[in-house]
N, C-alpha and C positions, 0 to 999 in steps of 0.2 A: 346866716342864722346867728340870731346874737344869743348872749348867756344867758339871758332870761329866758327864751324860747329854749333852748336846752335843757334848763333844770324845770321849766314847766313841763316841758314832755318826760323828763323822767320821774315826775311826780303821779303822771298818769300812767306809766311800768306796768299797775298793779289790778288787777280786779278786785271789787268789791269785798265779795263773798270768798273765793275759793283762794285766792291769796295768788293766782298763776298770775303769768307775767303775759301783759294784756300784749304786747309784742310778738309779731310770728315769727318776728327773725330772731329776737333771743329765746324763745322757744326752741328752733331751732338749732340754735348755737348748743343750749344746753342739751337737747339730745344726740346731738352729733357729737361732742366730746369730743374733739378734733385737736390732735396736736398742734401747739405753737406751729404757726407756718405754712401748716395748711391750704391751700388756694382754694374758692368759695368760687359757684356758677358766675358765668357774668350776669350784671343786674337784673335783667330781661328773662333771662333763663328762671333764675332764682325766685323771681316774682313767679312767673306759672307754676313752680315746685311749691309754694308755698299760697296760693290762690290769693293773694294780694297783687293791687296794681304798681306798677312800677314806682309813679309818685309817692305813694305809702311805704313800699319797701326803702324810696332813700331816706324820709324822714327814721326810718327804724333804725338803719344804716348810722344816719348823722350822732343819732344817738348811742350806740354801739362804739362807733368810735372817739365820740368824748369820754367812754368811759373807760376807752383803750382796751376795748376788746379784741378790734379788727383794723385794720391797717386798710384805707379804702387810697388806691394812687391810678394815676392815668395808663402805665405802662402793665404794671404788675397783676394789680385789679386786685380780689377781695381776699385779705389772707388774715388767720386767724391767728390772735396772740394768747400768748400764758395772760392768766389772770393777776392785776395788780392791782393793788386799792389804793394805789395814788392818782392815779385821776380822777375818782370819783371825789378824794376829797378834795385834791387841787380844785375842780370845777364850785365848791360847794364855798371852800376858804377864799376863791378869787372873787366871788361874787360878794361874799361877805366883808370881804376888804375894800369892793365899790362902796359899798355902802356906809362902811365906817371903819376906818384902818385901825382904831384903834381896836380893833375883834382880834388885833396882831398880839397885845399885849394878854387875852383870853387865853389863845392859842399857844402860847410860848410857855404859859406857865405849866398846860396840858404837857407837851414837849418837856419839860422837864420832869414833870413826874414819870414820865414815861422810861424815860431813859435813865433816869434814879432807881428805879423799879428794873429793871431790865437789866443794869448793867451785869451783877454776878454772873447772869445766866448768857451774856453776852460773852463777854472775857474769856471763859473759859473753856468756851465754844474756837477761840482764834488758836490758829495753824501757824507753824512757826513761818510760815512763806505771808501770812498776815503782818505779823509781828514788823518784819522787815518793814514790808508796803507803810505800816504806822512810821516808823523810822526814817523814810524817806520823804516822808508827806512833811515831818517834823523839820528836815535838813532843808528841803525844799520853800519852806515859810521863813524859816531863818536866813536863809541866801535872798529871798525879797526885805525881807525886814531891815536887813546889816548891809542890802544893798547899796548903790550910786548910782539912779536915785533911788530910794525909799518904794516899795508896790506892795498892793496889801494881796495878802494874800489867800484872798478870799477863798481861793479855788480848794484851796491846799486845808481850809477849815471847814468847808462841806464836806469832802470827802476824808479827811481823818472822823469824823463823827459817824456819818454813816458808815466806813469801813470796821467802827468799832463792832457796831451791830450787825453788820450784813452776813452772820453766820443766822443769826435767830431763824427758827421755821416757826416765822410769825407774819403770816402776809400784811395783816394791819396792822403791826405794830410798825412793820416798814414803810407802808403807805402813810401813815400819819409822822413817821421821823420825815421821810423825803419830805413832803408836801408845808412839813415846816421851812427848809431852806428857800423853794420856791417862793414862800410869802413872806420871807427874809429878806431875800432881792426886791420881791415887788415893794413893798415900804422903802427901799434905800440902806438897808442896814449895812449891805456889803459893800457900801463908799466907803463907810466910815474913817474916818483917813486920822484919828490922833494917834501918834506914836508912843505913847506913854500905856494906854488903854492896850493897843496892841499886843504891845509886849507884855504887858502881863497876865494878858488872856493865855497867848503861847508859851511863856514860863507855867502854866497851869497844866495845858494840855503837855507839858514836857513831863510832868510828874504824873499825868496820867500815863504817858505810856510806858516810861521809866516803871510804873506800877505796874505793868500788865507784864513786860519783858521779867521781871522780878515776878510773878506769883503774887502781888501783895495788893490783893481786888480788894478788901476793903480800904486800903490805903488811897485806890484812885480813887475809888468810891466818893470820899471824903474829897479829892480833888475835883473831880466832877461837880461835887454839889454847891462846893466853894466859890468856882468857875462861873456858874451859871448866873450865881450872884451878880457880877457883875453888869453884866447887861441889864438888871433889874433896876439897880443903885445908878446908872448913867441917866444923868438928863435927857439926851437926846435918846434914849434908848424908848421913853414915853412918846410911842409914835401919836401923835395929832393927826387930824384929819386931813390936812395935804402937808405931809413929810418930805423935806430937799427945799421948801419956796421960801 
């Protein structure tokens, strides 16, 4: 099934008039309310319980699990997940990035506001066992940076950004932070290999955490917003329509 057939069938979700969800299996999903983990009939079964035929039930299924509802595998079989609103946007931003990458530079400025907006209530939400995990993510990017040879570290700047926010009880404020690093990578941004640029992305993020450990949230604040700058002001940060050729 390609992405275009998935975001066509989930456009069709909806009924006209009453607003239900034209699907019987997330119908079902939402009146079973079923904990993360859950195990769901096998397919055959499931189709009689729900009086659709099997072919229709995997199309429901296909759908269901692009949107990371349910976990569908050959051994395990049908199990249900917590709700996340990153795949739904991942599927909606990947297609839109077939189309024109530059919807990257749209996207990132969204992401920014977001997380401008978000931060106080982020901060001060972190547990001193967070604080550390920041501190380490920091030591960890500096021993690639100061290394022999040189490795970016990419890893080390998705996960200090989301770990800043990952207290929020904000599902889609999550789903739209993740779903930006993912269309980070798909444009090429996590090569980026100047060392100059580098480092003083992560001298930035250093005075953000430094700010967080100290109490002084509008101080990162101001580092944050600083930060972000950058990527705006890089040439290459103007992703084009085929970015790396």
């Amino acid at each position: 099934m390609t992405l275009i057939d998935i975001i066509n069938r989930m456009n069709n979700l909806y009924r006209e008039k009453s607003g239900a969800l034209r699907s019987e299996f997330m119908n079902h999903l939402i009146e079973l309310n079923a904990e993360p983990g859950t195990r769901l009939p096998p397919i055959n079964d499931l189709a009689v319980m729900l009086g659709i035929s099997s072919g229709k039930l995997r199309e429901q299924l296909e759908v269901a699990r692009e949107l990371g509802l349910v976990d569908v595998r050959p051994k395990t079989g049908i199990r249900v997940r917590g709700f996340s609103f990153f795949p739904t946007v991942q599927t909606g931003l990947r297609f839109a990035l077939a189309l024109d990458r530059t919807y990257f530079d749209q996207y990132s400025q969204l992401r920014n506001q977001i997380e401008a907006s978000f931060w106080r209530e982020a901060v001060e939400l972190l547990r001193a066992d967070d604080k550390v995990y920041l501190q380490e993510l920091m030591d960890s990017a500096w021993s690639k940076l100061e290394g022999d040879p040189i490795k970016i570290p990419h890893s080390e700047h998705r996960e200090l950004h989301l770990a800043i926010f990952s207290r929020l009880n904000n599902a889609f404020v999550l789903g739209l932070l993740e779903a930006y690093w993912d269309a980070y990578e798909a444009v090429g941004l996590d090569r980026y290999e100047d060392y100059t640029y580098l480092h003083e992305v992560w001298t930035y993020h250093g005075r953000m955490v430094d700010a967080i450990h100290n109490a002084e949230f509008d101080k990162g604040h101001k580092a944050l917003v600083e930060h972000t700058a950058l990527l705006r002001t890089r040439p290459e940060a103007r992703v084009g329509p085929n970015p790396g050729e």
